[in-house]
C-alpha positions in Angstrom: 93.3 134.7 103.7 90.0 135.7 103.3 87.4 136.4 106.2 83.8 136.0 106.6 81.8 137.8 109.0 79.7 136.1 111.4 77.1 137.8 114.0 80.0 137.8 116.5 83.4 137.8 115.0 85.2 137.1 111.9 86.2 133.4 110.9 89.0 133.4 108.8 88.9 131.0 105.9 92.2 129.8 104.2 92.9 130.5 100.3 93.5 127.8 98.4 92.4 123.8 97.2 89.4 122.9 99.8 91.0 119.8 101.4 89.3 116.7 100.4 87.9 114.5 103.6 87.5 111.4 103.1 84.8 109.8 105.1 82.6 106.8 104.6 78.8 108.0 103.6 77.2 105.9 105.3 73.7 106.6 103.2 75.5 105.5 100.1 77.3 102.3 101.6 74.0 101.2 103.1 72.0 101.9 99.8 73.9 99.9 97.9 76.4 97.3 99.7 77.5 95.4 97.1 78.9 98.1 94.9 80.4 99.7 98.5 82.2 96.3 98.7 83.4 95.9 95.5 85.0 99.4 95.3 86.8 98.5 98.7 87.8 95.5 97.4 89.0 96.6 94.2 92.2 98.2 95.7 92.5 96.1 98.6 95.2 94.1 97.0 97.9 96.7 97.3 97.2 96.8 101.4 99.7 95.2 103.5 99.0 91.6 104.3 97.1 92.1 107.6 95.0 95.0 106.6 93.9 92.7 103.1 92.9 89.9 105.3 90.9 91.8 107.7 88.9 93.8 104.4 88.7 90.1 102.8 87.5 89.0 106.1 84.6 91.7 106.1 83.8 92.2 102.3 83.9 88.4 100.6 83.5 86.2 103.9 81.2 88.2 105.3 82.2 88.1 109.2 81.6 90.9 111.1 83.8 93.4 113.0 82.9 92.0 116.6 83.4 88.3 115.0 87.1 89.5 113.9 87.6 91.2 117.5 87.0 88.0 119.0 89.2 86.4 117.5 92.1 88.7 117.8 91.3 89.2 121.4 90.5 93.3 121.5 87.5 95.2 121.6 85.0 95.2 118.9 85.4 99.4 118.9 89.0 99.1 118.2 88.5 96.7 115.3 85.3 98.7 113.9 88.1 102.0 114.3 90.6 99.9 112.3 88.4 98.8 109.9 87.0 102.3 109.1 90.6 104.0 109.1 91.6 101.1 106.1 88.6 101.3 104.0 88.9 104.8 104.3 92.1 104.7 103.5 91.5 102.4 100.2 89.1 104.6 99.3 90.8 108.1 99.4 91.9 109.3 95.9 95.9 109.8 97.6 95.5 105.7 97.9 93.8 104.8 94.0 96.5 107.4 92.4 99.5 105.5 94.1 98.1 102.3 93.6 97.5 103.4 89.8 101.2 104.8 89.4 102.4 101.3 90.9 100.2 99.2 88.2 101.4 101.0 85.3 105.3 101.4 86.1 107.4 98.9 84.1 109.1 97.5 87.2 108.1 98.0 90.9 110.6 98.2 93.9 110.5 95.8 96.0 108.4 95.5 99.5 109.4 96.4 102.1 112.9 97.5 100.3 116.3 95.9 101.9 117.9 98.4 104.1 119.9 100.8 102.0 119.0 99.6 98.6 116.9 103.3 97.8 120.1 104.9 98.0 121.3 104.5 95.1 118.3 103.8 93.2 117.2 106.1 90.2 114.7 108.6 91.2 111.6 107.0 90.0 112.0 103.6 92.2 112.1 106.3 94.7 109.4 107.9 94.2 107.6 104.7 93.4 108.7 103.7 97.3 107.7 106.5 99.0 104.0 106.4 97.2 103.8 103.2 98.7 104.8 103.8 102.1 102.9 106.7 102.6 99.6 106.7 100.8 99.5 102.4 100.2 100.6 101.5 103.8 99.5 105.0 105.0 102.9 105.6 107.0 103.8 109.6 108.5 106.7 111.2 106.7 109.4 110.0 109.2 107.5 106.6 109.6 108.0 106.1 106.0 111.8 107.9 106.2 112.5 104.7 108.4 110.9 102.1 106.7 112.5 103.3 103.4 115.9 104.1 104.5 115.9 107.6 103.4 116.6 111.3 104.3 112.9 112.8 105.3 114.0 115.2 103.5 113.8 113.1 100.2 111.0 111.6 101.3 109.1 114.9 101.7 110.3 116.0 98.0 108.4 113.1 97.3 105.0 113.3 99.0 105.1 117.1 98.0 105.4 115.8 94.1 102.6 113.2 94.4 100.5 115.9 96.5 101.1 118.1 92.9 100.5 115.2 90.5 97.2 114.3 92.6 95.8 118.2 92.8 96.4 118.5 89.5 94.6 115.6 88.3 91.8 116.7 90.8 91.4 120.0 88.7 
């Protein structure tokens, strides 16, 4: 770990990959809306069913975040939080590299799989799963260890993998 020196102490910084944040710029989705909305809807196809009507709702109708809170009877800050965490989601290179690997594979698992049907699968339906449920639906480890089935420990193995395959690409 290496340390920089400030006028008062020293602030350790950590070696390694600089995480990547991603957060909406709002500078670049205000200069040029159309292209903002078109990259969010790009990807938006391979949200879960809710989350793609809401970003449909926004980006091709049109309605606004207070309109949609309305009409789901919460506050317009909870849907604007929503909102933002999804299209920040969609947007985050973790999210375009699992919905890339789940376009090109010859034959995806199904969604959401039947209880115990991963077990036996070969390793690549697996790891094909566990993308989805934690970078596509943007599950936690054990969130995605019950919704798949699956020893967390497996499902780590897997997240670590597509953490590799994704740094890699990033380099």
């Amino acid at each position: 770990m290496l340390t920089t020196t400030s006028t008062r102490r020293a602030v350790p910084i950590p070696a390694g990959p600089v995480p990547v944040v991603t957060r909406i710029d709002r500078r670049r989705r205000d200069a040029n809306p159309a292209r903002f909305a078109e990259r969010v809807m790009e990807f938006a196809r391979w949200l879960p069913l809710d989350e793609a009507a809401l970003v449909r709702s926004v980006y091709q109708a049109g309605r606004s975040a207070r309109e949609l809170a309305a009409l789901s009877q919460v506050s317009s800050r909870v849907m604007q939080r929503r909102l933002r965490r999804i299209v920040e989601r969609t947007l985050s290179p973790d999210f375009r590299f699992a919905a890339r690997q789940l376009e090109l594979a010859p034959s995806v698992p199904e969604w959401p799989p039947p209880p115990g049907s991963l077990q036996h699968a070969d390793d690549r339906h697996v790891h094909l799963a566990a993308l989805r449920a934690i970078f596509i639906e943007g599950r936690s480890l054990r969130a995605a260890t019950e919704a798949l089935d699956l020893p967390l420990h497996t499902v780590r193995r897997h997240h670590e993998l597509a953490r590799l395959e994704i740094d890699e690409r990033r380099s």
